[in-house]
C-alpha positions, 0 to 999 in steps of 0.5 A: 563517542560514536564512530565509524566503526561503532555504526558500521558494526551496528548496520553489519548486526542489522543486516545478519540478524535481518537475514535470519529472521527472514531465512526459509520465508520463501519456501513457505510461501511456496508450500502456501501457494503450491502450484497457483500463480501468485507473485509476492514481495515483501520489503522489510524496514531495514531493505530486505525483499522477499520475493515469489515471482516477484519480477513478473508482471500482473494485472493490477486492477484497483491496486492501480488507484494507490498508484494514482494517489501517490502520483496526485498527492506528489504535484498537487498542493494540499489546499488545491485538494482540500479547498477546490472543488470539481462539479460532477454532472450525474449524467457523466457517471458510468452506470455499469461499473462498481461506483457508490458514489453513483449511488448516492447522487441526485439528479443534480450537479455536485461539487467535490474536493479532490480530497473527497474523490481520493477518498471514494477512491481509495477506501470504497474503490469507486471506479467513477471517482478515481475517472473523474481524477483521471479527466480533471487531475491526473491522467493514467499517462501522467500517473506514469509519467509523474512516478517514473520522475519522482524515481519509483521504481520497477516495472509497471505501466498504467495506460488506462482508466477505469472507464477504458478497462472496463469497454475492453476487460481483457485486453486494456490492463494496467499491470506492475511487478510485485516488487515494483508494487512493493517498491512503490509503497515503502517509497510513498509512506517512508520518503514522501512526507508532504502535506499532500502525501500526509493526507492520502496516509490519513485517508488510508488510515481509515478502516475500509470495507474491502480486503479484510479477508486478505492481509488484514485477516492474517494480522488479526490480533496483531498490535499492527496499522495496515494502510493497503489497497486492493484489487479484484479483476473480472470474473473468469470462466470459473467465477473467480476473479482473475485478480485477486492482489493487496498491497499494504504498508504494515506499521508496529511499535517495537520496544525502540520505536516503530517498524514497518514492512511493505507486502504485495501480493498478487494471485492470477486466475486462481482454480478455487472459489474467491473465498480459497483465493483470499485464505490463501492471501491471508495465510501469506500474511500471517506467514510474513508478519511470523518472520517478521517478528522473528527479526526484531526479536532476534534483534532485540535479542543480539542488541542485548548481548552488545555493551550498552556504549557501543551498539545498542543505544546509537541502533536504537537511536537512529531507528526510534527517531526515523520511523517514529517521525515517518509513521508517529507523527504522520497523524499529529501532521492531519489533525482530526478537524483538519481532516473532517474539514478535507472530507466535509464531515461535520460533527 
C-alpha cells in the first residue's frame, strides 16, 4: 500500500538526486560564455532552474511568436483556426522584411487559416504572417493581456508588432526574462493540453529550416524531440545580430517514460561572427543535456538501490503516466490527416 510516507520519501529522493545531476552547470555555463552577455534558464521536469542572468531582460526578436501562438491556441477554438479563413490582399504585405509567404503570393486575393499562418509563423518565422494574426486575431497587447490571465509568469512585455519593430529597430522591442522565457514554454507544453495547444505542439514538431546551428546542434545524435523557436535581431555595427536567442522544449524517453526540460538562451550584442555566436549557443546545449542525463541516470541509479514495494515502482508510476499523456499521446490527439487538412496539404 502507498503512503504518505512512501511518496514523501520518493519527491524527497527526486529532488536530491535532481540537485546532483545538475550541480556545477552554472559554471560551466560560465566558462561557456565567458565575458559575453547571455542570459540562460534551464527548467527541468522535476522543477529545478538553472539560471545565468536569468532574471535580466533581452530582446526577444521572433522568440516573440512562440509567445503570440501560446496566447492564440489559448482563446481560439481549434475549428476557428483550422476551418475559417482570413483574405490577405498582397498589397497589404510589407516588402522590407523577411517574409516567404510575401514571396510565393500572386497578384490576388488569397484566403489562409489561421492554422496556416501559425504555420508561416512559427517554422519559416515569417514576419508578415505573424502582422496578419496581430491585425485579425491577436494583437501584441492582447498577447500580453491574454498570458498574464492565464498565469504565465515573469517579466515580459510584447507591446509590438512586427511591422512596429521593424520602423523603429532600436527602440520598439518586445523583451522577456530567460527565466520568464523558460517559464512560458515548460507552461505551454506541460499544462495546456487543448486541441488548440495541440496543434501549435504538432506544428512545432515539424523540422524547420532556422536555428539548427543552436540548441539543435548541441543535441545532434541525441534520442532527443526539440520543438523551439528563434530569434535573431538587427545587425549591429559589427555585423552581427544584437540578438542571437532560442527557446526550446526538449522531450526524451527514459526507461520509465519520457522526460523533458525547457532551455532559454539568449545572447546581446555578441563581439564575434553569427557563426561563434551560434557555437556558443550550441555548446550551452550540449552542456545542458550533459547534466541533464546525468540526473535521470543517477536517478535510475538511486531507484535501483530503493526496495521495489517501497519507492521505485509509485516514482516510476506517477512519472510514466504524466509525461508519457503530455508529450506521447500529444501526437495521437493530431493525427496525420487532421493535420494535412489544417495545413492544406493534399497528399
Amino acid at each position: 500500500m502507498l503512503t504518505k510516507r512512501t511518496i514523501l520519501s520518493a519527491v524527497l529522493l527526486m529532488s536530491v538526486v535532481s540537485y546532483a545531476g545538475i550541480n556545477g552547470l552554472k559554471e560551466k555555463l560560465k566558462a561557456i560564455t565567458g565575458t559575453n552577455d547571455v542570459g540562460i534558464a534551464l527548467i527541468t521536469c522535476y522543477g529545478d532552474t538553472v539560471s545565468l542572468n536569468g532574471s535580466d531582460t533581452y530582446d526577444m526578436a521572433s522568440v516573440c511568436k512562440f509567445f503570440q501562438a501560446a496566447a492564440i491556441a489559448s482563446t481560439t477554438d481549434y475549428d476557428e483556426l483550422t476551418g475559417t479563413e482570413i483574405t490577405i490582399d498582397p498589397a497589404e504585405l510589407e516588402p522590407n522584411t523577411w517574409s516567404p509567404l510575401r514571396a510565393s503570393a500572386g497578384k490576388e486575393k488569397f484566403r489562409l487559416s489561421p492554422a496556416q499562418l501559425l504555420d508561416y509563423s512559427l517554422m519559416v518565422s515569417d514576419n508578415n504572417a505573424a502582422d496578419i494574426l496581430s491585425d485579425r486575431l491577436c494583437s501584441p497587447a492582447r498577447v500580453d493581456s491574454i498570458l498574464r490571465a492565464k498565469d504565465y509568469p515573469g517579466e515580459y512585455r510584447i507591446a509590438f508588432t512586427e511591422k512596429e519593430m521593424h520602423a523603429d529597430s532600436l527602440g520598439a522591442v518586445n523583451t522577456c526574462s530567460p527565466v520568464a522565457a523558460a517559464a512560458a514554454i515548460n507552461r505551454f507544453f506541460t499544462a495546456d493540453t487543448t486541441a488548440s495547444a495541440t496543434l501549435v505542439k504538432a506544428l512545432m514538431s515539424r523540422e524547420s529550416p532556422f536555428g539548427k546551428e543552436r540548441i539543435i546542434a548541441g543535441l545532434v545524435g541525441k534520442d532527443a524531440k526539440v520543438f523551439h523557436k528563434t530569434g535573431t535581431g538587427f545587425n549591429s555595427d559589427n555585423g552581427t545580430p544584437a540578438a542571437l536567442n532560442d527557446l526550446a522544449f526538449v522531450s526524451f524517453k527514459t526507461e520509465w517514460g519520457y522526460s523533458c526540460y525547457s532551455l532559454a538562451v539568449f545572447v546581446r550584442n555578441f563581439g564575434g561572427s553569427r557563426a561563434e555566436g551560434e557555437k556558443m549557443i550550441a555548446d550551452i546545449s550540449a552542456a545542458v543535456w550533459d547534466a541533464v542525463i546525468v540526473n535521470e541516470v543517477e536517478m535510475a541509479n538511486s531507484l535501483a538501490r530503493v526496495p521495489a514495494n517501497k519507492v521505485s515502482r509509485p516514482t516510476v508510476t506517477v512519472r510514466q503516466n504524466t509525461w508519457k499523456s503530455l508529450l506521447g499521446d500529444m501526437f495521437e490527439c493530431v493525427v496525420e490527416e487532421a493535420f494535412n487538412h489544417a495545413l492544406g496539404i493534399d497528399e
